[in-house]
C-alpha positions in Angstrom: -2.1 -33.1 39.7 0.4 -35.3 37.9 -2.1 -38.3 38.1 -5.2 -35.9 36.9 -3.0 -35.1 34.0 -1.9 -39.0 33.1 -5.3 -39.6 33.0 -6.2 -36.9 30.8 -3.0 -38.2 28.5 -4.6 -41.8 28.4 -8.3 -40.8 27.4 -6.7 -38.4 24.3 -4.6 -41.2 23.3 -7.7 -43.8 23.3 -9.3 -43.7 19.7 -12.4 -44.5 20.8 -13.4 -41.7 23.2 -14.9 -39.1 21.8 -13.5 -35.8 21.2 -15.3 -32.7 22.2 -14.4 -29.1 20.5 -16.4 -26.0 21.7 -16.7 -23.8 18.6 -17.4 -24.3 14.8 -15.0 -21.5 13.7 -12.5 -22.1 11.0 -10.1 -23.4 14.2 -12.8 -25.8 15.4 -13.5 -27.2 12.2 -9.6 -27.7 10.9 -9.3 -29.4 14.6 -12.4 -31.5 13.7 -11.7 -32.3 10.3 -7.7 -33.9 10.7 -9.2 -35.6 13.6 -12.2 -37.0 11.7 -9.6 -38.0 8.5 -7.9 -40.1 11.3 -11.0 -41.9 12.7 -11.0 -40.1 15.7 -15.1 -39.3 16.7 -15.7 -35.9 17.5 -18.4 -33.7 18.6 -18.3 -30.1 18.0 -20.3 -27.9 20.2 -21.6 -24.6 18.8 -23.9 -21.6 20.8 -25.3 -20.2 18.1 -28.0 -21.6 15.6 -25.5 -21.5 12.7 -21.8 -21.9 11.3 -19.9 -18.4 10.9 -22.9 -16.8 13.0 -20.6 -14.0 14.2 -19.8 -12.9 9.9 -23.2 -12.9 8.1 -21.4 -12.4 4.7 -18.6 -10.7 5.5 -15.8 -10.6 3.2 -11.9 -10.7 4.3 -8.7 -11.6 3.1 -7.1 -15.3 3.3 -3.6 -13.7 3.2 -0.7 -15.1 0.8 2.2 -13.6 1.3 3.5 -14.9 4.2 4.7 -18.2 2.9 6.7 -19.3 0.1 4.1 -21.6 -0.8 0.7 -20.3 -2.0 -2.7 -20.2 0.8 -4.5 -22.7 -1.1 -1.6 -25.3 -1.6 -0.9 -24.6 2.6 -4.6 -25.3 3.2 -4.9 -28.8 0.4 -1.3 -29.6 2.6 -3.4 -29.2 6.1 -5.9 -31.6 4.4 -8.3 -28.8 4.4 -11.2 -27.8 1.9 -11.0 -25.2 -0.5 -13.9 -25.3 -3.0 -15.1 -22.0 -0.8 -16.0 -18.9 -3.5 -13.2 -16.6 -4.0 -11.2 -14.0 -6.1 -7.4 -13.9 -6.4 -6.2 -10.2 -5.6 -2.8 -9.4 -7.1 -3.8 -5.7 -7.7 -5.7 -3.2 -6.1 -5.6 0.6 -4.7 -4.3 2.7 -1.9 -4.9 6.0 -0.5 -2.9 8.4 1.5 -4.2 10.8 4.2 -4.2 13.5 1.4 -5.8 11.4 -0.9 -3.2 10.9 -2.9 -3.8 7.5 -5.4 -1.1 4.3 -5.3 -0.9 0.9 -7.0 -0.7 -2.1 -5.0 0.8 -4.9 -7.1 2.0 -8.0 -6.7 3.7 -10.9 -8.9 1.8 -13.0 -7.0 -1.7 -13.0 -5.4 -1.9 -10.9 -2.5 -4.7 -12.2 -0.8 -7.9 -14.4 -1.4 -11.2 -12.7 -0.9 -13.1 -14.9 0.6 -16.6 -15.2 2.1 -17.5 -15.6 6.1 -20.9 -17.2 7.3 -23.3 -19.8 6.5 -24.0 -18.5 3.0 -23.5 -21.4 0.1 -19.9 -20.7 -0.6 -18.7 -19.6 2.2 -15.3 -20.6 3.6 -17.1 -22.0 7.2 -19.5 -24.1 5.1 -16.9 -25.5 2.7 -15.3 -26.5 6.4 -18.6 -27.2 7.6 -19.3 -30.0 5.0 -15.8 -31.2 5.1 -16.2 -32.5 8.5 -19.9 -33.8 8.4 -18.8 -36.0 5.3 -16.1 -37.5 7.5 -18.8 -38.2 10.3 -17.9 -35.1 12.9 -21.1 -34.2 14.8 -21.8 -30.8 14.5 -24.4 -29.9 17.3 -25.7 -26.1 16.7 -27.4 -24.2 19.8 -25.4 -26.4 21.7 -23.0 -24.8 24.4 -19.9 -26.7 26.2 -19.7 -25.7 29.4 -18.1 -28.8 31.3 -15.6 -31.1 29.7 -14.7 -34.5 30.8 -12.3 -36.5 27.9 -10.2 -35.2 25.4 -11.6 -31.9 23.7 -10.1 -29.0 22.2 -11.2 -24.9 22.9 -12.4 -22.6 20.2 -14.8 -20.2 20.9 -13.1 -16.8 19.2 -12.0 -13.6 21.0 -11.9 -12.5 24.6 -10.9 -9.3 24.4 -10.7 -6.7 22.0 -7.1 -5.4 20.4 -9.0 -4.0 17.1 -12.4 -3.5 16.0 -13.3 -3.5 12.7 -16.8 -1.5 12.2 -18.7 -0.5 8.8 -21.3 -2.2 6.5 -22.2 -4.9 4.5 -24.2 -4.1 1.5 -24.9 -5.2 -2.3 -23.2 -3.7 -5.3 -23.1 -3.9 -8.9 -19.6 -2.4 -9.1 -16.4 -4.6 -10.5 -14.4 -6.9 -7.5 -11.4 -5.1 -6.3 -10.0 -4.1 -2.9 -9.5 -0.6 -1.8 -7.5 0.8 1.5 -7.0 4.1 3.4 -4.0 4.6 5.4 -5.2 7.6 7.6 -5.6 7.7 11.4 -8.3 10.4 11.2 -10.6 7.4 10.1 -8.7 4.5 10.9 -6.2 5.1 13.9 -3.3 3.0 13.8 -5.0 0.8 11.1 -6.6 1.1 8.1 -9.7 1.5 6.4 -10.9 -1.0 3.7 -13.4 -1.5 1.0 -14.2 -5.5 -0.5 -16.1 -6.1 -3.4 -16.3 -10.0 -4.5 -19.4 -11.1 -6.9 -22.1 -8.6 -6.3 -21.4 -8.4 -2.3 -19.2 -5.7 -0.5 -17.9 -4.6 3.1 -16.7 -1.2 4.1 -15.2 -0.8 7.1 -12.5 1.4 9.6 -10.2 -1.2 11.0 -8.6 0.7 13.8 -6.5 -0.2 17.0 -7.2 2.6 19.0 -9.9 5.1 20.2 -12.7 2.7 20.1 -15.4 4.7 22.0 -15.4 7.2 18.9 -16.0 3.9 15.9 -19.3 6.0 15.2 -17.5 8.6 14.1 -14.4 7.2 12.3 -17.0 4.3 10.6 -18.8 7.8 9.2 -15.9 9.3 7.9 -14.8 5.7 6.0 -18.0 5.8 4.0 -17.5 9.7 3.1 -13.8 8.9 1.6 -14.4 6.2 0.3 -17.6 7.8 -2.0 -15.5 10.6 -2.3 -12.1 8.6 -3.8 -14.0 5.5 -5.1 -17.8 6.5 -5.8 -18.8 4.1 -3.3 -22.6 3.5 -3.3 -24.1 1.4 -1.0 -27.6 -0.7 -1.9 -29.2 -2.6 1.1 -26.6 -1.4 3.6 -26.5 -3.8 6.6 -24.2 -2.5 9.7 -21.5 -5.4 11.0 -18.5 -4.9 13.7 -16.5 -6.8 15.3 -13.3 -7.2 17.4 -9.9 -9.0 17.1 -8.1 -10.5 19.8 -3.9 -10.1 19.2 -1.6 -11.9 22.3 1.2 -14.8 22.5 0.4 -16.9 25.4 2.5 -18.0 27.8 0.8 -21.6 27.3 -2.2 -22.4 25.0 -4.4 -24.2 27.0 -7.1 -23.9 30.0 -7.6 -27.3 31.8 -5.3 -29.1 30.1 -6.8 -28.5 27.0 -5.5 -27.2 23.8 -6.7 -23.6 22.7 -6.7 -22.5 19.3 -7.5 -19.7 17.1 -8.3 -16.2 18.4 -9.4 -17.6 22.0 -5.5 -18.1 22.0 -4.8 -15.2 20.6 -3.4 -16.1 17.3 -4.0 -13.6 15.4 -1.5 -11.5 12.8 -0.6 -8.3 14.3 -0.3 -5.9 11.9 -3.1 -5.8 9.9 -5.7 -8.5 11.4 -5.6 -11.3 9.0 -5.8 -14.4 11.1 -7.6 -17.4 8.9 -4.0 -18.9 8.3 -3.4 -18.9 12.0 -6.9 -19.8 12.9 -6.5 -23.2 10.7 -3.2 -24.1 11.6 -3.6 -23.8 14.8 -6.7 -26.3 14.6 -4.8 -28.9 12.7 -1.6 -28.4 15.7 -4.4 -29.0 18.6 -5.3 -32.0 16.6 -2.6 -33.4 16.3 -1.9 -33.0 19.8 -4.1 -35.4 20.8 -3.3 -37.5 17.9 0.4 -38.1 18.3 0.5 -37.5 22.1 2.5 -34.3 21.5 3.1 -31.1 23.4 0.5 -28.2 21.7 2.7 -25.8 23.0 5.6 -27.1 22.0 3.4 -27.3 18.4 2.5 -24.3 18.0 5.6 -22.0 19.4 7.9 -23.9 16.9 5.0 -23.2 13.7 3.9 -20.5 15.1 5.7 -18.7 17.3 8.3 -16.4 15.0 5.4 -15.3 13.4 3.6 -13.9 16.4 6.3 -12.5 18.0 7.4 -11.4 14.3 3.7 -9.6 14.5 4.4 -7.6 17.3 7.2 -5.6 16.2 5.3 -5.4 12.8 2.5 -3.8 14.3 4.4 -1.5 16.9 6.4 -0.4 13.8 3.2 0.7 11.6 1.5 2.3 14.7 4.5 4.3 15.4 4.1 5.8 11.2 1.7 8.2 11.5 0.1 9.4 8.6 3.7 11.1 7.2 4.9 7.7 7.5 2.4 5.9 5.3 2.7 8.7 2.4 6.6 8.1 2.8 6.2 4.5 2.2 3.4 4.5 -0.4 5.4 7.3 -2.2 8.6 5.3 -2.2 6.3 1.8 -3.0 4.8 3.9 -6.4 8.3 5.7 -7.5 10.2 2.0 -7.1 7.7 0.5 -8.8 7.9 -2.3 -5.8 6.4 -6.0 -5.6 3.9 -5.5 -3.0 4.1 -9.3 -2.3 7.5 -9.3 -2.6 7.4 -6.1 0.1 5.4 -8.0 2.1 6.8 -11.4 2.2 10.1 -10.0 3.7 8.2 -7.9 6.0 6.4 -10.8 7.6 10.0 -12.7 7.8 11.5 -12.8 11.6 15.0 -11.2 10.7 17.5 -11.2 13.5 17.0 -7.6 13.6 13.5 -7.5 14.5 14.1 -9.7 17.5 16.3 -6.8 18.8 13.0 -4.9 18.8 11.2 -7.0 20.7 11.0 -5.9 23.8 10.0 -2.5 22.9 7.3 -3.4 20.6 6.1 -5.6 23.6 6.3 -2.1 25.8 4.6 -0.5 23.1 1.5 -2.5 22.8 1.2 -3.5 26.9 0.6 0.1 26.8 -2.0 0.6 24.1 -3.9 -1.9 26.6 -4.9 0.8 28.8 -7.9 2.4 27.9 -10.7 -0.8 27.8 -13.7 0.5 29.8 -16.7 1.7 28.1 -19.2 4.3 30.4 -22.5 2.4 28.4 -23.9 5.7 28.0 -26.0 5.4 24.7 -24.1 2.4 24.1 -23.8 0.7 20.7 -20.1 -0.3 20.7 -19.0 -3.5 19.2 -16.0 -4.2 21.7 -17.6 -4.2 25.1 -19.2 -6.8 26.8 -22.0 -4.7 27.2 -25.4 -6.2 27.3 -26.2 -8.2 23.7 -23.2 -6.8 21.9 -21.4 -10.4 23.4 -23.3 -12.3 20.4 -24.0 -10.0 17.6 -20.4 -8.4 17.6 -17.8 -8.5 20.6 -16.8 -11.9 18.6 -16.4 -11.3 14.8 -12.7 -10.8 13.7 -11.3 -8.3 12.0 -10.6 -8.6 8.6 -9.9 -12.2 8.7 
């Protein structure tokens, strides 16, 4: 075993072997890309026919609170493209159970709405182009299935944590971003309406009770016509799951794993580019410098996962009281929603003392996973055809 894994040392070291990555997700292409910029050759194998198959226009969040320093400058830092389409959201509106209306502010930009896909402006095809120009072979159709040399695994989520089910469709209303706490349509997450230039997605986010999405998808549309005056032209259904875990070690074969095949993923609400990229550029670097990825990744990485954990056991122990409390207190304080943020994705000491029941908390959530097939059209199963068309997609980022 020691020899095996020498010789796998010696052929990533060796610039002029090939590297292979499975997957031309946002963690494949950052892998591909800091690789490419230091004249590594790579070949990135992708199943499906098309970059950002899994997302057909979906719109999500590239979050920007989490940092000191702003998304875009982390990404130009990463050596990453961003001439993708997007709209700076510092502003926008939430909803209680009750319906009751709050302000979301920030000093700041909240998040970037971005684009998902192979659309024009998309964030995958700004990646996309990035790494052809630097002479990364992108083969599409094209499926890894045995590895020999260096190579680096991203082919999304295993397993599903969240879903995140509801419509694309086209709109002439103004860009904004809209959000339901309420667990009668969302349980234990949130439901969420994006507009960006034209385009929009409506969807129930939710980390529980999966085998009734139908249902709590339905009752997202209703409030959000009801609270918003949602209407929907061309409506296109879309779903997809999220995969949430800290590994014990990122890698299978002695290969680095990144992105949501890892696991990296934020917790709490699902927004996962950041982690996605990073954790590409990591795995590259790997290889490059001869490094440990675990050891990578754990030190970048690693207080925000476990951060994560108690973040999201926290929220899903709220309850729909516990949102109005906080939304109430958010509106009379008049708070900095990135401000509020920022410090609650910090890992203070006190949330490490939390740890291990947050860790309880969502081992047990784990439980119910089956699906009986019965008039099956669930996004989260490995059921039949839903493995391509939707047990893949991410939620919300």
């Amino acid at each position: 075993m020691q020899e095996k894994l020498m010789n796998v040392n010696q052929q990533n070291n060796n610039p002029d072997t090939s590297v292979q990555i499975a997957g031309a997700g946002p963690a494949g292409l950052a892998a591909a890309i800091t690789l490419a910029q230091a004249g590594r050759r790579v070949v990135i194998h992708e199943a499906h026919a098309e970059v950002g198959y899994r997302f057909q226009g979906d719109l999500q969040g590239l979050e920007n609170w989490s940092s000191e320093q702003d998304a875009l400058e982390v990404l130009r830092d990463l050596g990453l493209a961003t001439n993708f389409a997007r709209v700076p959201c510092d502003h926008g509106i939430g909803f209680d159970a009750w319906g009751e209306r709050y302000d979301l502010a920030g000093k700041k930009v909240l998040f970037y709405l971005v684009e998902r896909g192979p659309g024009p402006r998309t964030l995958d095809t700004a990646l996309l182009d990035q790494a052809r120009s630097l002479g990364v072979n992108v083969r599409f159709n094209s499926r890894l299935d045995h590895v020999e040399g260096p190579a680096i695994l991203a082919t999304g989520p295993k397993t599903a944590d969240a879903i995140a089910v509801g419509y694309h469709f086209d709109t002439d209303s103004e860009n904004g971003f809209w959000v339901i706490y309420d667990d009668d349509i969302a349980p234990k997450g949130y439901a969420y309406l994006l507009i960006m230039n034209g385009h929009g997605t409506v969807k129930s986010c939710m980390f529980t009770g999966f085998k009734q999405e139908k249902l709590y998808v339905e009752r997202t549309v209703e409030a959000f016509q009801r609270l918003v005056g949602l209407e929907m032209d061309n409506p296109r259904p879309h779903g997809g799951a999220g995969n949430f875990r800290i590994p014990e070690r990122a890698a299978s074969g002695g290969h680095p794993v990144v992105g949501e095949q890892a696991g990296f993923q934020d917790f709490l609400w699902g927004f996962g580019m950041r982690f996605a990229l990073v954790s590409g550029v990591l795995a590259a670097r790997s290889l490059l410098q001869g490094e440990d990825y675990d050891g990578l990744w754990r030190r970048e990485l690693g207080p925000q996962l476990w951060n994560g954990q108690v973040n999201r056991a926290i929220f899903a122990a709220l309850g729909n009281h516990g949102y109005r409390w906080i939304l109430r207190r958010n509106q009379a304080r008049h708070w900095d929603a990135h401000r509020v943020l920022h410090g609650l994705y910090q890992p203070w000491v006190f949330k490490r003392l939390l740890l291990p029941w947050a860790r309880r908390q969502l081992h047990l959530r784990r439980k119910d996973a089956s699906c009986d097939h019965v008039d099956c059209a669930c996004v989260w199963c490995r059921h039949g055809g839903h493995r391509d068309a939707g047990a893949e997609a991410g939620c919300s980022s």
